[in-house]
N, C-alpha and C positions, 0 to 999 in steps of 0.2 A: 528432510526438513532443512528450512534456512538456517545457517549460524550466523552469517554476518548480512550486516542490510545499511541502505546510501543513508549518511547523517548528513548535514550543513551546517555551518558556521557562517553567519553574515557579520562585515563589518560594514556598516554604514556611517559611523559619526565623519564630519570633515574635519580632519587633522593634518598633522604635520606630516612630509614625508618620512621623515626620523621614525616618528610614533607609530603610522604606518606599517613601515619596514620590520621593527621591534614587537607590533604585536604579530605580522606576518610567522617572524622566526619564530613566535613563543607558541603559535599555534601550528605550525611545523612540527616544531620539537617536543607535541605531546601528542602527536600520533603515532600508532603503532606504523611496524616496518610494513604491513601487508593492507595500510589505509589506501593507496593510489589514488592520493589528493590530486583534485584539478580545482580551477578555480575561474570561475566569469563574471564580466561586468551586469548586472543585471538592472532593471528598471527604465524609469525613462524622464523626461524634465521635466512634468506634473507632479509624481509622487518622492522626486528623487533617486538617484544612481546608489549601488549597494554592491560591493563584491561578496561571492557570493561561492566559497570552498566545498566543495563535495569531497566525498571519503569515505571507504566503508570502515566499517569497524564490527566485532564480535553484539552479539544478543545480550542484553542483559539476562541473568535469570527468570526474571519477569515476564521480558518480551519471549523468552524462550516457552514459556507457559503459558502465555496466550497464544501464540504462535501455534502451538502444540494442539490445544483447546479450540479455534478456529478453522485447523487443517482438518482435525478430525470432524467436525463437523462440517465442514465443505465434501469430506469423502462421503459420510454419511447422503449430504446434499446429491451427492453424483448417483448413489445406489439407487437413493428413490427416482429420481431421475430414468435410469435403466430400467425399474421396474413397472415403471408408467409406462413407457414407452414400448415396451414386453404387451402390458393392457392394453396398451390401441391397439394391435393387433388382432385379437382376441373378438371373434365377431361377438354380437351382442341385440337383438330383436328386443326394443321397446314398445310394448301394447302404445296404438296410439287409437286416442278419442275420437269416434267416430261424428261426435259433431251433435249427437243425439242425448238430449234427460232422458232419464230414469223416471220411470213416472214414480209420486212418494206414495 
């Protein structure tokens, strides 16, 4: 099972370099040591530019229980899966209608 999974942080407002720099550090310095923050310009002149921090970080509880809840049903997903595939196999003679009523 996953523990940790990629989060993001965008900052997009236009600000000061100063402001900038100081939210940069403050979002720095509230990641764990094991985030391996990167970070890119993202967007384009239409919608606007946005940088844009990747990071991993731990599961919440939460996500650890859906996580949990979704996996096992993907394995579940995979068994029938194999077991279908087991039945094609498996020859199988269907009566086929010869083209003729039954008189009533």
């Amino acid at each position: 099972m996953r523990t940790r999974v990629k989060d993001y942080v965008e900052v997009s407002d236009y600000t000061s370099l100063d402001r900038l720099i100081t939210t940069l550090i403050a979002i720095r310095d509230s990641l764990p040591e094991s985030a391996e923050p990167s970070m890119k310009m993202r967007g384009d002149d239409v919608f606007g530019r946005r940088l844009s921090i990747s990071y991993w970080r731990e599961l919440t509880a939460e996500e650890q229980a859906a996580d949990l809840k979704y996996s096992a049903d993907r394995r579940a997903g995979e068994e029938i899966a194999a077991l279908a595939a087991k039945l094609d196999g498996v020859p199988y003679e269907q009566d086929r209608p010869t083209g003729k009523r039954k008189a009533a």
